[in-house]
GUKOLDREN-740555 format. One record per residue (C-alpha): residue number from 1; residue in three letters; x negated, z negated, y. Coordinates in steps of 0.05 Angstrom, whole numbers, plus 5000, padded with zeros to 4 digits. Layout:
// residues N
ATOM     n   res   east     up   north
ATOM   NUM   ala      X      Z       Y
...
***
This chain:
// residues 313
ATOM     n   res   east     up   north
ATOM     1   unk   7396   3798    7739
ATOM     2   unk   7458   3747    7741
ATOM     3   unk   7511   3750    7684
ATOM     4   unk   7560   3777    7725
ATOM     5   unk   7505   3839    7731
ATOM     6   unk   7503   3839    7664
ATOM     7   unk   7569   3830    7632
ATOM     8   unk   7578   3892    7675
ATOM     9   unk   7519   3941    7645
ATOM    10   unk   7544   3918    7574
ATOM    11   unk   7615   3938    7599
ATOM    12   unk   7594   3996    7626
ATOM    13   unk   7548   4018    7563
ATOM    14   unk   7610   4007    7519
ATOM    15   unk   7658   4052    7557
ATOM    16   unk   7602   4102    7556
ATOM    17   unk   7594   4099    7487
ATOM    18   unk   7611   4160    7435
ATOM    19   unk   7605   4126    7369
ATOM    20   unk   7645   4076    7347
ATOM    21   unk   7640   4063    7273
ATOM    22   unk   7680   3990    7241
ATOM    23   unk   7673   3960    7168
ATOM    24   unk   7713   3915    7141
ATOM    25   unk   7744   3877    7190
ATOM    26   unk   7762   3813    7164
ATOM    27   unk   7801   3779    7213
ATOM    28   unk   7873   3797    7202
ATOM    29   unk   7882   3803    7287
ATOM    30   unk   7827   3850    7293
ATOM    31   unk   7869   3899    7245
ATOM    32   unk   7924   3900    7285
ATOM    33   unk   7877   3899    7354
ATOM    34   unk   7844   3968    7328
ATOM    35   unk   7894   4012    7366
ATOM    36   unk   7870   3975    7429
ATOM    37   unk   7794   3992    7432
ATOM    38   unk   7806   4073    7430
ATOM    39   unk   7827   4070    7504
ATOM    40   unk   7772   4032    7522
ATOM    41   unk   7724   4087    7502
ATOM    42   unk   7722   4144    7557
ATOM    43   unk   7668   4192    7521
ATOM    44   unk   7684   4171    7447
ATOM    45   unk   7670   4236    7403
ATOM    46   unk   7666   4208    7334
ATOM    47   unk   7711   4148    7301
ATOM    48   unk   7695   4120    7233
ATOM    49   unk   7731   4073    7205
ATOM    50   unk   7714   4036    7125
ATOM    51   unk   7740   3999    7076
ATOM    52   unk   7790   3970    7117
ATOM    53   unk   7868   3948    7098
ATOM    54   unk   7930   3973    7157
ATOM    55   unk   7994   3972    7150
ATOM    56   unk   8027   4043    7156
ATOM    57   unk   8056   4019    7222
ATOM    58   unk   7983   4006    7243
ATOM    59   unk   7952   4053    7219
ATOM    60   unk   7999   4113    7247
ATOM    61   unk   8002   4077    7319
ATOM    62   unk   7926   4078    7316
ATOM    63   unk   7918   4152    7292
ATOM    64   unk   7970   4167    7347
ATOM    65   unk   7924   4136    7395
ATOM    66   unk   7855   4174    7363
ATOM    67   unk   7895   4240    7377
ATOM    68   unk   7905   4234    7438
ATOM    69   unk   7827   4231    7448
ATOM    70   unk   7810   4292    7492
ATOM    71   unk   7734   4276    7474
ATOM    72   unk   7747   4262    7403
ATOM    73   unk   7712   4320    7354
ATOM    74   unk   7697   4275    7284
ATOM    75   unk   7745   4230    7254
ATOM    76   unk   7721   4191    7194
ATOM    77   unk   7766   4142    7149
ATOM    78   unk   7744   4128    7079
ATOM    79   unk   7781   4075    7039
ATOM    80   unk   7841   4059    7088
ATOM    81   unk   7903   4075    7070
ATOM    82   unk   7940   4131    7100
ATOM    83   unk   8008   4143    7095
ATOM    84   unk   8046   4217    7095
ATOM    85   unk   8066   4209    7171
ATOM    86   unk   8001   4199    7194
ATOM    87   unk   7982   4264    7150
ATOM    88   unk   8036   4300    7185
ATOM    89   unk   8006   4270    7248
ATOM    90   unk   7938   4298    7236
ATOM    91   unk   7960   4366    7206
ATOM    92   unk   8004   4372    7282
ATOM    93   unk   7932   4351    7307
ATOM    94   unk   7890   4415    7266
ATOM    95   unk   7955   4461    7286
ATOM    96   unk   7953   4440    7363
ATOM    97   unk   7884   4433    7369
ATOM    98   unk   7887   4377    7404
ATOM    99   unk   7836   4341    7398
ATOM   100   unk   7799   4399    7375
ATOM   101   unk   7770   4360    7315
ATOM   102   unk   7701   4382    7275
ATOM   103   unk   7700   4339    7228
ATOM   104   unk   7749   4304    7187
ATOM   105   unk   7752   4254    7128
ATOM   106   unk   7797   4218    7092
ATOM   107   unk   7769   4190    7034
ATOM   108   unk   7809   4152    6979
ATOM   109   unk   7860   4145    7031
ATOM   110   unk   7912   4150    6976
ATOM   111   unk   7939   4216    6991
ATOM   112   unk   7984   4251    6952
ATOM   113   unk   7999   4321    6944
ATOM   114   unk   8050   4323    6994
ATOM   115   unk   7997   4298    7044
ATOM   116   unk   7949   4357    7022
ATOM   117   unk   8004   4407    7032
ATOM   118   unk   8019   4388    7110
ATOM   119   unk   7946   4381    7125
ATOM   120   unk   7940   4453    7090
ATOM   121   unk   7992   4479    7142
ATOM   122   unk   7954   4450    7205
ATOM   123   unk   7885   4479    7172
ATOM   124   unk   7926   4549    7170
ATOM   125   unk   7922   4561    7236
ATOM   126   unk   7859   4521    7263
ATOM   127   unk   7795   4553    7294
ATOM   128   unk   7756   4489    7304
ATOM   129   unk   7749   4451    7238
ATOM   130   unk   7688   4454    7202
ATOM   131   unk   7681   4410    7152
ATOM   132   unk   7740   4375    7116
ATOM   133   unk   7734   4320    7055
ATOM   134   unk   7786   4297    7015
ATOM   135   unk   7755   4263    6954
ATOM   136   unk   7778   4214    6912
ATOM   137   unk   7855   4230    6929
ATOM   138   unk   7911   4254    6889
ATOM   139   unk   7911   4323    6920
ATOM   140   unk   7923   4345    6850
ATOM   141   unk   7928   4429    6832
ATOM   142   unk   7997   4432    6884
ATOM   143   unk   7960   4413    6942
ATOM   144   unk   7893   4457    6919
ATOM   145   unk   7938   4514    6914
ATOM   146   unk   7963   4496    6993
ATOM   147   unk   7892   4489    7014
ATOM   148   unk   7867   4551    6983
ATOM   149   unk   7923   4594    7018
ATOM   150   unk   7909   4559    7083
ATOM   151   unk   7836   4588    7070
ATOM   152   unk   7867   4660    7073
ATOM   153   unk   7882   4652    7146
ATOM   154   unk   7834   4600    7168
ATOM   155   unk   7759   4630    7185
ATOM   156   unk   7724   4561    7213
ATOM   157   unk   7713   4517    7161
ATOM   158   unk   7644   4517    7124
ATOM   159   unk   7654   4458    7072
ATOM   160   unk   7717   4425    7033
ATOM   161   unk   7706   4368    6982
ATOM   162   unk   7761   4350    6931
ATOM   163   unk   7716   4314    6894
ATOM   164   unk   7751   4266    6842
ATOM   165   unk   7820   4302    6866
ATOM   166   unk   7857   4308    6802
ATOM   167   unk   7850   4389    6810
ATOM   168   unk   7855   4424    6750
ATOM   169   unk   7853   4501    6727
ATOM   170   unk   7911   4523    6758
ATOM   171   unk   7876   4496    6822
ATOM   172   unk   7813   4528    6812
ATOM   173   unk   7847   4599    6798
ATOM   174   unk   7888   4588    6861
ATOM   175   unk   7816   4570    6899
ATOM   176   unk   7781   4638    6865
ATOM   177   unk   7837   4682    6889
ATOM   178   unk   7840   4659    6953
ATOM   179   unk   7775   4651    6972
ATOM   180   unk   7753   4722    6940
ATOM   181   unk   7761   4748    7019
ATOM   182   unk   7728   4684    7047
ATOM   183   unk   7671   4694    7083
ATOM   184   unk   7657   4625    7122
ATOM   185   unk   7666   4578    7074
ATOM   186   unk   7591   4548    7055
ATOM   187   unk   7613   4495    7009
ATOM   188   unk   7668   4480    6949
ATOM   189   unk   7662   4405    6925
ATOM   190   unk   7702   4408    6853
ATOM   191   unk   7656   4353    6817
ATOM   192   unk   7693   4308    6774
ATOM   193   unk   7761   4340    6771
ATOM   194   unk   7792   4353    6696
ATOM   195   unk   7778   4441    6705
ATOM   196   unk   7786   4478    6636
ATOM   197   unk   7746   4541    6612
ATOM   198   unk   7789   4588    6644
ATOM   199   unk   7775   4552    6713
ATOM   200   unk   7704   4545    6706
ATOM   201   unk   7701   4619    6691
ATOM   202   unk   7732   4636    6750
ATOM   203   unk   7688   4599    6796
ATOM   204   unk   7636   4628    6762
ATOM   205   unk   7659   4692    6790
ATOM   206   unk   7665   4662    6855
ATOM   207   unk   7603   4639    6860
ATOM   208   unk   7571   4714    6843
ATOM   209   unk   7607   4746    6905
ATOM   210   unk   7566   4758    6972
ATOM   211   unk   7570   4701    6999
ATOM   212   unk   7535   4644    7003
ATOM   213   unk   7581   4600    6974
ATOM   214   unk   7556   4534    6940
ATOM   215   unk   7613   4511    6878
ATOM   216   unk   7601   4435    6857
ATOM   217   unk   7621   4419    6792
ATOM   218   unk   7580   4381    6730
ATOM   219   unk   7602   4435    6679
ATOM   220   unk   7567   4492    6722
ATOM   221   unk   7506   4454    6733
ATOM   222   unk   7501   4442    6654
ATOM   223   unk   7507   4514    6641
ATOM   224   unk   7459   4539    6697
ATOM   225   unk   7412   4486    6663
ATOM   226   unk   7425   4522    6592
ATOM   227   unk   7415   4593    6618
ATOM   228   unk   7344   4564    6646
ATOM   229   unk   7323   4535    6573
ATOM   230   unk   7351   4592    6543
ATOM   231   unk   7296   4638    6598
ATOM   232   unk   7240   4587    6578
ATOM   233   unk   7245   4598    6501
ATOM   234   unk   7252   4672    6510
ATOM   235   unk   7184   4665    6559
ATOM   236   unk   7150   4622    6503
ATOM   237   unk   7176   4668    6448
ATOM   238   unk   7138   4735    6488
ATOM   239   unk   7084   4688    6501
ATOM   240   unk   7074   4685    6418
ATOM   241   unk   7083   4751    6413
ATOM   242   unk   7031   4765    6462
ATOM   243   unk   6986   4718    6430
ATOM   244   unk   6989   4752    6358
ATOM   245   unk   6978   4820    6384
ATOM   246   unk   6915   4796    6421
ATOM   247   unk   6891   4756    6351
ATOM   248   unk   6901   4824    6312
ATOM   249   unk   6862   4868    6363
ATOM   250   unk   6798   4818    6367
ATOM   251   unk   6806   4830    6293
ATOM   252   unk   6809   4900    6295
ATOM   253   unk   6754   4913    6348
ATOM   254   unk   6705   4874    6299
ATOM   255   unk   6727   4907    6242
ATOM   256   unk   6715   4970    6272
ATOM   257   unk   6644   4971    6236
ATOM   258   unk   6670   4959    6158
ATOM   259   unk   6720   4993    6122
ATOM   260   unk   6745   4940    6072
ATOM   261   unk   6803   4954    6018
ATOM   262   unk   6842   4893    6034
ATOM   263   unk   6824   4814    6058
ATOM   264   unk   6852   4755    6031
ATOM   265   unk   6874   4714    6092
ATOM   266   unk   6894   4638    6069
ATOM   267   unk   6899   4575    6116
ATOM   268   unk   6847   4519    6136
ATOM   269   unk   6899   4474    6148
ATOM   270   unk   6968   4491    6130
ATOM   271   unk   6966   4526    6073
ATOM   272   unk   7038   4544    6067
ATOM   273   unk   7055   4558    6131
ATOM   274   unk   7012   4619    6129
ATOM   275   unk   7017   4687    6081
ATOM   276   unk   6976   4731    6034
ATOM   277   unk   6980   4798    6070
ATOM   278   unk   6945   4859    6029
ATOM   279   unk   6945   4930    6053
ATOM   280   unk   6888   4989    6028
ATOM   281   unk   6841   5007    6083
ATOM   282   unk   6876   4967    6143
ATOM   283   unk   6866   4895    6145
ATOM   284   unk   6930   4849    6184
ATOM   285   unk   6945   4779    6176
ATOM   286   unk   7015   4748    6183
ATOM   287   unk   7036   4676    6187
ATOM   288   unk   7105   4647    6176
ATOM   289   unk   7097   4583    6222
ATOM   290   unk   7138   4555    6276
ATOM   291   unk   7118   4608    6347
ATOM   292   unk   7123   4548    6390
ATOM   293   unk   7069   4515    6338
ATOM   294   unk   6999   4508    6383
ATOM   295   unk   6957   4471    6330
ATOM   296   unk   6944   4521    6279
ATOM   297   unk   6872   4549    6273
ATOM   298   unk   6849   4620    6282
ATOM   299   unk   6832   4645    6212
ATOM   300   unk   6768   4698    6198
ATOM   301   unk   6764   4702    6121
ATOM   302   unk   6745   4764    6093
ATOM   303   unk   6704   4774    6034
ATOM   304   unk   6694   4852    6000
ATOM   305   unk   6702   4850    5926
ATOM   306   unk   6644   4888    5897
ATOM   307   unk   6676   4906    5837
ATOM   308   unk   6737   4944    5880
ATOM   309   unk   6675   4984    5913
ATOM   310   unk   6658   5050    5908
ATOM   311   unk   6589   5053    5874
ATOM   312   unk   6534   5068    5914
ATOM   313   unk   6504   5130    5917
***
């Protein structure tokens, strides 16, 4: 194969390419290159672009260009900065449809609340969006209260992050009410965001309706983790309980035989953690140990006092 052959099946592999995925470019004329490569790409479907520095001038003229992807369904930036005009860009993008985008992230992309609330407006009216992250913005409880109301209208999308978002308990109230008549919506990621009592109690709530709906947040998970130690020490506690009632009935069955007036029942090995139990013509032992305790030994002492019995015939 000559290198003209091949220059041409590299060319040709690149256009057909749907991936494209960049990190940290570090020449400064790449940066401002990037709006230049989208064309290039006839099937691209997904765009990811990381930890990577534009000017808002760049980086609108390259989301400009990304939109106008036909073939374009995810859209990934994490750590670039995006200003509020390319936010209103992409919220025209979600209201248009066009492209009809899956997937889209903008992580720490320095959004503000603003930005949350146009993106909120294009998610009102989409039917093809079905995942959206925003972590690590300022999204704040203003721009959960806009996406929460967009959720009202919008049916699509399955999972929303605003992980590390700033959203507080005015946010997650807003979420709970609105999403009380949600039915699509798979996943809520609140983890890390400053939510009081009265917010955690209402996602509670949120979580116990029909749906399937998954809540993220560290608080929840430390009180579903209490309620399951709380379930363990009540199964331990019946588990003592059983235990002693099975002790006293071996005793009983083999005392079946003998009537005694009363036993003396003392501990082997703890002397003090056990007690001195008498009661005429029914023998029962009781011990004042921990229940969760597993060392103690089984005590059988019982000895008939032949001056408390009944003279033989």
């Amino acid at each position: 194969m000559s290198v003209l052959e091949l220059q041409k099946k590299v060319f040709e592999e690149k256009l057909l390419a749907e991936v494209v995925a960049l990190a940290a470019p570090s020449p400064s004329e790449v940066c401002y290159q990037l709006h230049e490569m989208p064309p290039l790409y006839s099937h691209l479907r997904c765009f990811g672009l990381l930890n990577t520095y534009l000017e808002p001038s760049t980086c609108l003229e390259l989301l400009r260009i990304l939109t106008g992807k036909a073939t374009l369904r995810i859209l990934q930036f994490e750590n670039v900065p995006v200003p509020e005009a390319g936010a209103r860009l992409l919220a025209e993008c979600l209201r248009n449809e066009e492209p009809p985008l899956e997937e889209l992230w903008l992580v720490n992309c320095g959004l503000r609340p603003a930005s949350a609330a146009l993106l909120a407006e294009g998610l009102a009216s989409n039917a093809t969006l079905r995942e959206l992250r925003l972590d690590a913005n300022s999204v704040g409880d203003a721009g959960a209260t806009a996406l929460a109301e967009a959720l009202q209208r919008n049916r699509t999308l399955r999972i929303l992050n605003l992980q590390l978002g700033g959203v507080g308990t005015a946010g997650a109230m807003a979420l709970t009410i609105n999403l009380l008549g949600n039915r699509t919506l798979r996943g809520l990621g609140l983890a890390f965001n400053p939510i009081g009592p009265a917010g955690l109690e209402a996602l509670e709530a949120l979580i116990e309706q029909p749906a399937t709906l998954t809540v993220v947040h560290e608080a929840l998970v430390f009180r579903c983790c209490r309620c399951v130690f709380i379930i363990i020490r009540l199964v331990l506690h019946v588990m003592s309980l059983a235990a002693r009632l099975r002790a006293w009935l071996r005793w009983l069955i083999s005392c079946r035989s003998t009537t005694p007036k009363w036993f003396l029942c003392e501990a082997a090995a703890r002397p003090r953690n056990y007690l001195m139990t008498r009661c005429p013509m029914l023998a029962c032992f009781a011990f004042s140990g921990d229940p969760y305790e597993s060392d103690f030994e089984a005590l059988e002492l019982s000895q008939k006092l032949s001056d408390n019995e009944p003279a033989a015939a």
